[in-house]
C-alpha positions as CSV (number, residue, x, y, z in Angstrom):
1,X,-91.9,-13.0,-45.6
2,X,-88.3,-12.7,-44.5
3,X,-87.7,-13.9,-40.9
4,X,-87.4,-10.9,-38.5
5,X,-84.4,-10.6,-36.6
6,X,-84.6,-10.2,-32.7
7,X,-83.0,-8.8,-29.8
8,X,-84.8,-9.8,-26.6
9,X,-83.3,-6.9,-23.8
10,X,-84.8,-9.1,-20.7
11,X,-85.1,-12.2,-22.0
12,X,-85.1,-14.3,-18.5
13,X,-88.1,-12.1,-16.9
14,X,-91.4,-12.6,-17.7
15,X,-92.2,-10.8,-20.8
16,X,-88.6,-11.9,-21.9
17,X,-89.2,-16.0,-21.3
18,X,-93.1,-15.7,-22.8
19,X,-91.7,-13.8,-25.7
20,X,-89.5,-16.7,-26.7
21,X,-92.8,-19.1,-26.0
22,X,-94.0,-16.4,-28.7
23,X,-91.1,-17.6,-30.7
24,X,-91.4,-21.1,-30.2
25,X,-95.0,-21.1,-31.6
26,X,-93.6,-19.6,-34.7
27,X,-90.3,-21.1,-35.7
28,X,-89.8,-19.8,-39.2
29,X,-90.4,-16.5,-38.4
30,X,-88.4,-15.5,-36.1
31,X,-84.5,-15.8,-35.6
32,X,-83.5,-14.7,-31.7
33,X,-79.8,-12.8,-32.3
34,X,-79.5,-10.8,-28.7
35,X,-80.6,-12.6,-25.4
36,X,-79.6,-10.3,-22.3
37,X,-79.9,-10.9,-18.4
38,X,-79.4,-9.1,-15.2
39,X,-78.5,-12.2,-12.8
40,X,-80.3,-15.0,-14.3
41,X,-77.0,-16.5,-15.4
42,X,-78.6,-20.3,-15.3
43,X,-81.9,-19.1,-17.2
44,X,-79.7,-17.3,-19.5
45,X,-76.8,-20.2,-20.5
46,X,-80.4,-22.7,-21.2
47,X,-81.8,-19.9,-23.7
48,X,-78.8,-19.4,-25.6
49,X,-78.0,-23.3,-25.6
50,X,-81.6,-23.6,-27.5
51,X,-82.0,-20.0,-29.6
52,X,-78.4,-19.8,-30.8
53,X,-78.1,-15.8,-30.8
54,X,-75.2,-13.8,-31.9
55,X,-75.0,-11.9,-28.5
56,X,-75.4,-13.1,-24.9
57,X,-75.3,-10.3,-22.5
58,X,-74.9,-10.9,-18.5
59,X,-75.4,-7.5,-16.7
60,X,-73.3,-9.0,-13.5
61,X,-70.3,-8.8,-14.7
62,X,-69.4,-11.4,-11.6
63,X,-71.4,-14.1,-13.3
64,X,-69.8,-13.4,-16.8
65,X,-66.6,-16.4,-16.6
66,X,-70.2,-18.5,-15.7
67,X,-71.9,-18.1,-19.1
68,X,-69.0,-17.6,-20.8
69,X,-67.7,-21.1,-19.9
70,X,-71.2,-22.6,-20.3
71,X,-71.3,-21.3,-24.3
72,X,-67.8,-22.2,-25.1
73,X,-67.9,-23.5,-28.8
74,X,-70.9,-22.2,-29.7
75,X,-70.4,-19.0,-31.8
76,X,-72.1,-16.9,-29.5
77,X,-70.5,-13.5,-28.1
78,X,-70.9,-13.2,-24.8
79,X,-70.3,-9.9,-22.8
80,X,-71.1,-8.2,-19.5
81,X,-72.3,-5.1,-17.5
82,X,-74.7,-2.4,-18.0
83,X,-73.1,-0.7,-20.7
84,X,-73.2,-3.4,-23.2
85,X,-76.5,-3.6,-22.6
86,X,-76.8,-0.4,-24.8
87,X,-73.8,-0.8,-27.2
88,X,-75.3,-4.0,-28.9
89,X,-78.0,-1.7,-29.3
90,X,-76.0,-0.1,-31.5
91,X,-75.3,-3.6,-33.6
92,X,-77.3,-4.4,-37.0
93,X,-78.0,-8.0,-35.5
94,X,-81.3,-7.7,-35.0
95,X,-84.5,-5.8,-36.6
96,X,-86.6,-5.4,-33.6
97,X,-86.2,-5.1,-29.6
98,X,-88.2,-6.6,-27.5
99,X,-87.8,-3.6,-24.5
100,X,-88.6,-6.0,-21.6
101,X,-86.2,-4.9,-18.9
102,X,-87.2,-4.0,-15.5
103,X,-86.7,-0.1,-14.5
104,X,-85.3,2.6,-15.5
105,X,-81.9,0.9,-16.6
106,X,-84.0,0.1,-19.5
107,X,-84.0,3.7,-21.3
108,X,-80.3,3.6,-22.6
109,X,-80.6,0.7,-24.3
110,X,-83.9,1.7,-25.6
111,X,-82.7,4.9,-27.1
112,X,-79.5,3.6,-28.8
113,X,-81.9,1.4,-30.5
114,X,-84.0,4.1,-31.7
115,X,-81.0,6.2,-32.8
116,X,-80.2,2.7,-34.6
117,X,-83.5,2.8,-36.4
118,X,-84.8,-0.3,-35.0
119,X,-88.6,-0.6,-34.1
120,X,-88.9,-1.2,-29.9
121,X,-91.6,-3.5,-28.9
122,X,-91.9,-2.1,-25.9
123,X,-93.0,-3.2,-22.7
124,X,-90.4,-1.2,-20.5
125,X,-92.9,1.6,-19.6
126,X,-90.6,3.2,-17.4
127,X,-88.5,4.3,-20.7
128,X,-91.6,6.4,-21.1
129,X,-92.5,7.0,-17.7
130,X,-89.0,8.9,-17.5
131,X,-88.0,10.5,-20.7
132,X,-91.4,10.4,-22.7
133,X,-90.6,13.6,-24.9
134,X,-87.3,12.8,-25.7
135,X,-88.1,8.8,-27.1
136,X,-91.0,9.7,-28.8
137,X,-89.5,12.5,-30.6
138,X,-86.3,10.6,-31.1
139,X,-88.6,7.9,-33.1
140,X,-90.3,10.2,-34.8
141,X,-86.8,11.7,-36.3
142,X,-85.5,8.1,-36.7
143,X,-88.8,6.9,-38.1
144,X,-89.0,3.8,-35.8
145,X,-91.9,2.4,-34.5
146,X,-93.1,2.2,-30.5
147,X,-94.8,-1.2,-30.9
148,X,-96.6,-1.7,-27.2
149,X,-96.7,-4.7,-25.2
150,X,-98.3,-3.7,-22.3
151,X,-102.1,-5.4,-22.7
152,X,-103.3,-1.8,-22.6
153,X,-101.5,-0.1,-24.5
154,X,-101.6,-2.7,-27.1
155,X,-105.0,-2.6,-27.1
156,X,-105.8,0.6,-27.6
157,X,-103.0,0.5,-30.2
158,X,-105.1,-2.7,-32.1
159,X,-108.8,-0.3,-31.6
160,X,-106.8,2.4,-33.5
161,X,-105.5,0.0,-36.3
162,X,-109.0,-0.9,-36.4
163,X,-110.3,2.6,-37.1
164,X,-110.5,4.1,-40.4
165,X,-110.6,7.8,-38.7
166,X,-107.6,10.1,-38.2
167,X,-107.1,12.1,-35.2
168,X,-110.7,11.5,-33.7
169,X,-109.9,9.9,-30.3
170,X,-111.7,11.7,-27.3
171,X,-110.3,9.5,-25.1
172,X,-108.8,6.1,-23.8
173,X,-110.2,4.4,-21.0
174,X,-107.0,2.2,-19.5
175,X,-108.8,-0.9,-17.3
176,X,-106.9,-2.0,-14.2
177,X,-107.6,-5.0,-12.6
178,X,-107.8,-3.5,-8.9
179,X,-104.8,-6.1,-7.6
180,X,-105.2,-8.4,-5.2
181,X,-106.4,-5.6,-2.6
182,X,-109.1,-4.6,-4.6
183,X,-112.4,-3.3,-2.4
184,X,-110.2,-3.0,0.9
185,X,-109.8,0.1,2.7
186,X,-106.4,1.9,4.3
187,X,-106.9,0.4,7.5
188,X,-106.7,-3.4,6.0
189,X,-103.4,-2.3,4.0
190,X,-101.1,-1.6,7.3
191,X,-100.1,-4.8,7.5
192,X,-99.8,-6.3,4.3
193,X,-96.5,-8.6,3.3
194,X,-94.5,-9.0,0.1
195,X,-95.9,-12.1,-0.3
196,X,-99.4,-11.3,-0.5
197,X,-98.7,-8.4,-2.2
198,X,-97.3,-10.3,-5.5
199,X,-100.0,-12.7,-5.4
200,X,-102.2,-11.5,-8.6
201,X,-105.4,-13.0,-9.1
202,X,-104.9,-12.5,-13.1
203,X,-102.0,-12.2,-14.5
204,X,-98.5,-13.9,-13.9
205,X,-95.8,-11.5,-13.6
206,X,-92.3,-10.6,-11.6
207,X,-91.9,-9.1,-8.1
208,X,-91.4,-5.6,-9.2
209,X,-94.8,-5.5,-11.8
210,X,-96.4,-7.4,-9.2
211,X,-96.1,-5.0,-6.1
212,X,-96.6,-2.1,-8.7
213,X,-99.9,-4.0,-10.0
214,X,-101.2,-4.3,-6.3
215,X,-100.3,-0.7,-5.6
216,X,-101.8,0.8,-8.5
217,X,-98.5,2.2,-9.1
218,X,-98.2,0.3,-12.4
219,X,-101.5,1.8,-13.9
220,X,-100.1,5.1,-12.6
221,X,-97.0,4.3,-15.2
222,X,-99.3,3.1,-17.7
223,X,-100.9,6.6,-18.2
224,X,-97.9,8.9,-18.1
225,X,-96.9,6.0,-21.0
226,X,-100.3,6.1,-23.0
227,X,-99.5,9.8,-22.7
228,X,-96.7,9.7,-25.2
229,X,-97.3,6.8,-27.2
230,X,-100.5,8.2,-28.6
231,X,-99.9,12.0,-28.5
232,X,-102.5,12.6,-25.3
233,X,-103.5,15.6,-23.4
234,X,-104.5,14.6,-19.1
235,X,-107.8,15.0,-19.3
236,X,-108.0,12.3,-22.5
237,X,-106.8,9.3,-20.1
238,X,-109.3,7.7,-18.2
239,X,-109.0,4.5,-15.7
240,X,-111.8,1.8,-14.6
241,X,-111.4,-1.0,-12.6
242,X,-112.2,-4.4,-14.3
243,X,-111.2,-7.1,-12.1
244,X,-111.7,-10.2,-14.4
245,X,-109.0,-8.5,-16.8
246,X,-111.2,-9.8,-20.4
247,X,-111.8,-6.0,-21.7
248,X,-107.7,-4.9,-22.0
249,X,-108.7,-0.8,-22.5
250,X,-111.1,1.0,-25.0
251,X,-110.9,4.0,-27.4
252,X,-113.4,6.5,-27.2
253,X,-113.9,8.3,-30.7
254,X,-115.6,11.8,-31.1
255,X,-118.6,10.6,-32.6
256,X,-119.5,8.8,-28.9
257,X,-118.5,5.3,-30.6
258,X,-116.5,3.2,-28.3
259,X,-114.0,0.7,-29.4
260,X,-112.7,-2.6,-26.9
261,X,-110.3,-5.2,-27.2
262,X,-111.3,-8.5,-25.4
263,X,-109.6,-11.4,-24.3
264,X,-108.0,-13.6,-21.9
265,X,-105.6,-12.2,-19.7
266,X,-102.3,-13.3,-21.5
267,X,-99.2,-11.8,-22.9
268,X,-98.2,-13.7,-25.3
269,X,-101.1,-12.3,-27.3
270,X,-99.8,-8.4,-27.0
271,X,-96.7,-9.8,-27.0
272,X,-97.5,-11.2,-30.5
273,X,-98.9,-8.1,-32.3
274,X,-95.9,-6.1,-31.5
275,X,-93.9,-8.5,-33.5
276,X,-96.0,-9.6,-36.3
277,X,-97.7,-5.7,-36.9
278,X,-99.2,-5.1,-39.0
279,X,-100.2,-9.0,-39.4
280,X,-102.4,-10.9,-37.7
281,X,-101.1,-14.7,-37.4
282,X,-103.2,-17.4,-36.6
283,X,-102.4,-19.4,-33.4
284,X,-102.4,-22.2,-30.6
285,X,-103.3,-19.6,-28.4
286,X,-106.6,-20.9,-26.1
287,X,-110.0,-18.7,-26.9
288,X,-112.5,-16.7,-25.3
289,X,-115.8,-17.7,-23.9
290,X,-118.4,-15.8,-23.8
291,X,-120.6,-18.0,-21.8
292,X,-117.6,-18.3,-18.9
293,X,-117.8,-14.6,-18.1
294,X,-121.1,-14.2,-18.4
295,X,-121.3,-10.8,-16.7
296,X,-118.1,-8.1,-16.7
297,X,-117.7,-5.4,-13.9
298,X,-116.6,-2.1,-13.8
299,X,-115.5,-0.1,-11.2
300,X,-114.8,3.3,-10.2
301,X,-110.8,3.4,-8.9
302,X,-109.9,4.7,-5.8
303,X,-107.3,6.8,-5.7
304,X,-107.7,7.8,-1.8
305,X,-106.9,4.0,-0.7
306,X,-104.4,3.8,-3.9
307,X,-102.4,7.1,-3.6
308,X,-99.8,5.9,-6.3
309,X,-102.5,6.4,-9.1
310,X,-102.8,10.1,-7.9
311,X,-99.7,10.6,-7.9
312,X,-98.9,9.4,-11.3
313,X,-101.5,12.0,-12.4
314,X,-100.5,14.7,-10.9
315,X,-96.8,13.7,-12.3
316,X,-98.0,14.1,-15.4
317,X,-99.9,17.7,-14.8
318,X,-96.0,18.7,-13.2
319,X,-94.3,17.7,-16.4
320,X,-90.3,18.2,-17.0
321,X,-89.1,15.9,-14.5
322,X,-91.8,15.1,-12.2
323,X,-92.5,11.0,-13.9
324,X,-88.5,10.5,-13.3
325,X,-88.8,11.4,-10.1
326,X,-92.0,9.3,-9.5
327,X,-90.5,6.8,-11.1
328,X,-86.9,6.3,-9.7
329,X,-88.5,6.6,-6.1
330,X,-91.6,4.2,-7.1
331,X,-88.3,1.8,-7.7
332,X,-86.5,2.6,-4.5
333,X,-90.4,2.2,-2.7
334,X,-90.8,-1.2,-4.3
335,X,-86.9,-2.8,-3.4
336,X,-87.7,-1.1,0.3
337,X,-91.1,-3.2,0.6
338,X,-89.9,-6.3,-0.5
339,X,-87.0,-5.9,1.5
340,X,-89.6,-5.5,4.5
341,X,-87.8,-2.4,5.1
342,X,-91.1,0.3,4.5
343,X,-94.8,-0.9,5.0
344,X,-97.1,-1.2,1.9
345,X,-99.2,2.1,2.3
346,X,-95.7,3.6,3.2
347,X,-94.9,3.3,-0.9
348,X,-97.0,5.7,-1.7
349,X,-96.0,8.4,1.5
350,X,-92.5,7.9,0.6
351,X,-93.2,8.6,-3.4
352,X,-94.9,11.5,-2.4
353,X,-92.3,13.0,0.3
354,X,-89.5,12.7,-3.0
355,X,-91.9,14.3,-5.8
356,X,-91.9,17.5,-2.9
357,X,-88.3,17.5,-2.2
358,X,-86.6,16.6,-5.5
359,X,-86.5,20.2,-7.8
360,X,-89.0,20.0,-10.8
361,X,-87.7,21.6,-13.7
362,X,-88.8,21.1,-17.4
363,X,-85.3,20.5,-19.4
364,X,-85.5,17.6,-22.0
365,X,-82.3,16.4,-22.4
366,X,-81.3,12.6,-21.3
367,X,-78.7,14.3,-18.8
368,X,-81.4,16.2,-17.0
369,X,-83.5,12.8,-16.6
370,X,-80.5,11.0,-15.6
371,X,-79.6,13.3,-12.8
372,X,-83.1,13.7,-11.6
373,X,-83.3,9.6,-11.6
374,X,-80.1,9.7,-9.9
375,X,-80.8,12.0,-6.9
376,X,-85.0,10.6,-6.3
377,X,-83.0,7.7,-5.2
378,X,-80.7,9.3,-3.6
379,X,-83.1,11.2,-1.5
380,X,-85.8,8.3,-0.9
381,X,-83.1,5.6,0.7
382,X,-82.0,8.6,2.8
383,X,-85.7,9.4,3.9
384,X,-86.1,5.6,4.9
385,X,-83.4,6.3,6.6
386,X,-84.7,8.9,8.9
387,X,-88.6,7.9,8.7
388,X,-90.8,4.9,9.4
389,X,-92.5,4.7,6.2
């Protein structure tokens, strides 16, 4: 087999940095030509000192003369800012990107790639989240593959793969862990801190997926994504709690026949499958145990306590550009709370106030998105300004 080629968009987060662990484990494989960074400069300089890519990106453009200095001699190109994020998109240097940035800055980049003909292992859901339509029917015309990361995603994606049928899903049931607040009501939410808040009991992840996580907020993203990456109506999502994170989401078919994929809670498994589809490789990786989970739970969620799951749902029932407006003020909710500048139930009541005020309207077109993005943000820093969320 050829080695594949790869761009990692995000490579110092944490899908980015278990993605090269990925690597690691598979040496002959793989050949990392794009590593790219928001700030992570340090993180950045060690990655390319060990991978050797073609392209180093720095998205400060303050910290560029940093890294640039740091990879003298080294044949590695080395630019800066938010627009080359998405013009070595453009480059033949690598076959597949790994879509791990965090937010919305993620969709340029994402689409270029498309328009490029590379397959996206994604695990940006907010490229979805925003401009669903318009990437999936942009991979369709380019004939590119959406190759998810996200343990759910991926594993309904590996139950498919696993069926024989065509076009006999009734439904996907996407399990969320419940967070670290799982079982407690409003009234034990007023006062909750950042800290706590990105304190998972399963999974390792950054700030931002963390808070979502613990706010339901990132299951809310997961369903307006399973939405478009497997050609869903509303009412063929479901959610369940699962707090021990072993069964990753289930398929549903027609015939009543439900389909699972098990295992323990780590990325570098879906992280794995996006890359090697449609192999299966054999690995280091440690194994399931039966006997150490010897019963599983499931849970109804609640969406009463957890309003951001609601709110994701009803998103989707708006359509046009109701998930960009979720989204982009779900971002601005997330900075303000770890900033200690809005309470944790005051997320969700800030989201809210920006999906009324914020115009919906149903054009498809990356400038529409854009704008919408644009002015959600806009309008939630200026409603912290005037409230106490």
């Amino acid at each position: 087999m050829d080695t594949k080629k790869l761009g990692v968009w995000g490579s110092t987060g944490s899908i980015g940095t278990q993605t090269l662990e990925v690597v690691r484990e598979f040496p002959d494989k793989f050949k990392v030509n794009v590593l790219t960074a928001g700030r992570n400069a340090d993180l950045l300089i060690s990655q390319a000192k060990e991978f050797k890519p073609k392209h180093v990106v720095i998205a400060d453009e303050a910290l560029y003369s940093t890294v640039k200095t740091e990879l003298e001699g080294l044949n590695i190109e080395v630019h800066a800012g938010i627009s080359a994020l998405e013009e070595i998109a453009k480059s033949d240097d690598f076959d597949i990107m790994v879509a791990a940035l965090v937010g919305a800055v993620g969709l340029k980049p994402t689409l270029a790639a498309i328009q490029n003909g590379k397959n996206i292992a994604l695990a940006n859901k907010e490229t979805l989240v925003v401009a669903g339509e318009l990437v999936t029917q942009l991979a369709k015309e380019n004939q590119v593959k959406l190759l998810p990361v996200d343990s759910e995603h991926s594993a309904i994606f590996q139950c498919l793969n696993a069926s024989s049928v065509d076009n006999a899903i009734e439904k996907v049931i996407l399990t969320a862990s419940g967070g670290p607040f799982l079982g407690r009501k409003r009234s034990e939410l007023v006062s909750i801190t950042p800290e706590q808040a990105k304190k998972h009991p399963n999974w390792t992840m950054g700030a931002k997926i963390s808070i979502d996580s613990a706010s339901m907020m990132n299951k809310g993203l997961e369903v307006i994504e399973a939405k478009w990456l497997f050609d869903l109506s509303i009412d063929q999502i479901d959610v369940i709690v699962h707090p021990q994170s072993i069964v990753h989401s289930l398929v549903q078919f027609e015939d009543s026949s439900l389909l699972a994929q098990l295992g323990l809670p780590d990325m570098k498994v879906p992280i794995l499958y996006a890359l090697s589809y449609p192999e299966r490789w054999k690995t280091s990786f440690e194994r399931f145990n039966f006997l150490d989970y010897p019963s599983l739970i499931f849970l109804k969620p609640d969406m009463e306590v957890f309003k951001n799951l609601k709110l994701a749902f009803q998103a989707i029932e708006y359509g046009g550009n109701m998930p960009a407006i979720l989204n982009a003020a779900n971002e601005i909710a997330v900075s303000a709370f770890l900033d200690k500048k809005i309470s944790f139930l005051g997320m969700s009541d800030l989201i809210e106030d920006v999906m009324h005020l914020v115009d919906l309207n149903h054009n498809t077109d990356l400038e529409n998105y854009l704008e919408s993005d644009t002015l959600s943000r806009k309008t939630a820093w200026e409603l912290i300004g005037k409230n106490n969320y």
